[in-house]
C-alpha positions, 0 to 999 in steps of 0.5 A: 192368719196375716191380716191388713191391721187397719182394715180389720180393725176398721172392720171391727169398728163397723160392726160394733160402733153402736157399743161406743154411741158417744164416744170417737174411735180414730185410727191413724193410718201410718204413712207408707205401707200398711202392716200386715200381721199375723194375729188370731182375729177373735182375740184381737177383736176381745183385746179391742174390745177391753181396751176401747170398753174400757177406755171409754168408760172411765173417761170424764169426757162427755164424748172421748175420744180414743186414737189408735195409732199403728 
């Protein structure tokens, strides 16, 4: 499925900010036209979800911040 990447992972993020309660997720919208891509969602959405897991947990930060840039 081609997919606009910012608003699936926005997406994403809507539905699963309360597994990141103190932490910042950021996404920086690129300038120009926004990338569609082909992804399988639900293996993007398992990517995203080790990548900010994790990220966040083995930060020292009492609130860390994760920026995703496209």
């Amino acid at each position: 499925i081609r997919v606009d990447l910012i608003d699936m992972m926005n997406g994403f993020l809507a539905a699963n900010r309360h597994l990141f309660p103190n932490g910042q997720i950021h996404i920086e919208k690129p300038t120009g036209k926004v990338p569609m891509v082909s992804v399988v969602i639900p293996l993007f959405e398992i990517l995203l979800m080790n990548i900010l897991s994790n990220a966040i947990k083995y930060n020292k930060s009492e609130n860390p911040r994760v920026d995703i840039t496209v």
